[in-house]
C-alpha positions as CSV (number, residue, x, y, z in Angstrom):
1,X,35.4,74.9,-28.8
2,X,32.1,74.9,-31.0
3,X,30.5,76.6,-27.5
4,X,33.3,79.1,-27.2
5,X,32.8,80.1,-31.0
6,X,29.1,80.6,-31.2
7,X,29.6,82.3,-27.5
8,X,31.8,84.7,-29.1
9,X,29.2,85.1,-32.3
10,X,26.8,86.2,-29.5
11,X,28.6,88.6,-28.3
12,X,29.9,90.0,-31.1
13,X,25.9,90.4,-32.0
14,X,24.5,91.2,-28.6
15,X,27.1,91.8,-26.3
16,X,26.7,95.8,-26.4
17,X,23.3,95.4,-25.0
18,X,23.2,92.5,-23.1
19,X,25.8,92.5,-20.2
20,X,25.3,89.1,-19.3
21,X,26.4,87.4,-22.6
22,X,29.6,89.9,-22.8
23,X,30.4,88.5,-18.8
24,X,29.7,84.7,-19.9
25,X,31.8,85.3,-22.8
26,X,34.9,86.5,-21.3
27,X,34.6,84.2,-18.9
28,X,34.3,81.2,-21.5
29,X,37.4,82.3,-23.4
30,X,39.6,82.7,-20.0
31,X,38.5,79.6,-19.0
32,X,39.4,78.0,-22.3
33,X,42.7,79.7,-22.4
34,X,43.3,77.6,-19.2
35,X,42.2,74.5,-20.7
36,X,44.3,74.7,-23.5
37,X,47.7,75.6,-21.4
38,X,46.7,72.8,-19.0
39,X,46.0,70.3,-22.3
40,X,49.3,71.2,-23.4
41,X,51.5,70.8,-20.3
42,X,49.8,67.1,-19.6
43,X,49.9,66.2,-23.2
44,X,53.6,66.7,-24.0
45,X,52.6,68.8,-27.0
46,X,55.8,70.0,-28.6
47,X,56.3,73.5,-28.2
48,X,55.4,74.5,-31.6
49,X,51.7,72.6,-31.4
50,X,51.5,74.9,-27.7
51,X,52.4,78.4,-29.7
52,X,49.6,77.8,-32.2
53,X,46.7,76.3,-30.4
54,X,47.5,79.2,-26.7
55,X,47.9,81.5,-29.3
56,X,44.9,81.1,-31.3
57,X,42.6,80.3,-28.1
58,X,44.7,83.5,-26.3
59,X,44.1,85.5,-29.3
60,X,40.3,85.2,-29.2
61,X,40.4,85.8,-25.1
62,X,42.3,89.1,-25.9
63,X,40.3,89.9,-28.5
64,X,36.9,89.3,-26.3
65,X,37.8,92.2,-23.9
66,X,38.2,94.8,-26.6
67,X,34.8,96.7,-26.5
68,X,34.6,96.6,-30.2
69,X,37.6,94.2,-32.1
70,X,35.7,94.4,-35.5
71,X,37.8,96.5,-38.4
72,X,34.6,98.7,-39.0
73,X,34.8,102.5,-39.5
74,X,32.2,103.9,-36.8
75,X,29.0,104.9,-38.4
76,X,29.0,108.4,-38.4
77,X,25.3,110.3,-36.8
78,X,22.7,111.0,-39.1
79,X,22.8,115.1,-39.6
């Protein structure tokens, strides 16, 4: 989880210009999605406990494939 996070940090930072990091990313948060699903089913996890932790770990996947998720205004061009 603590490699997922500072994943997403770096992409959030570098991910515009460095392709690789935006690919290792979303592929780190899919991958994670499945973990979590697959750590629910075996773990009996009641289906509240299954909502919060897929949706949290599915909310950050979703987020990652959004070009730019960050509430900032664009900058407008210097004139």
């Amino acid at each position: 989880m603590v490699l997922t996070g500072a994943l997403n940090l770096l992409n959030d930072a570098y991910g515009a210009g460095a392709r690789g990091v935006r690919w290792v990313c979303l592929g780190n948060n899919v991958l994670m999605t499945c973990f979590a699903m697959a750590a629910g089913v075996f773990t009996d996890a009641s289906p509240g406990q299954f909502t919060i932790v897929v949706g949290l770990v599915g909310g950050a996947s979703v987020l990652s494939f959004a070009r730019d998720s960050r509430l900032e205004p664009p900058i407008a061009p210097p004139s």
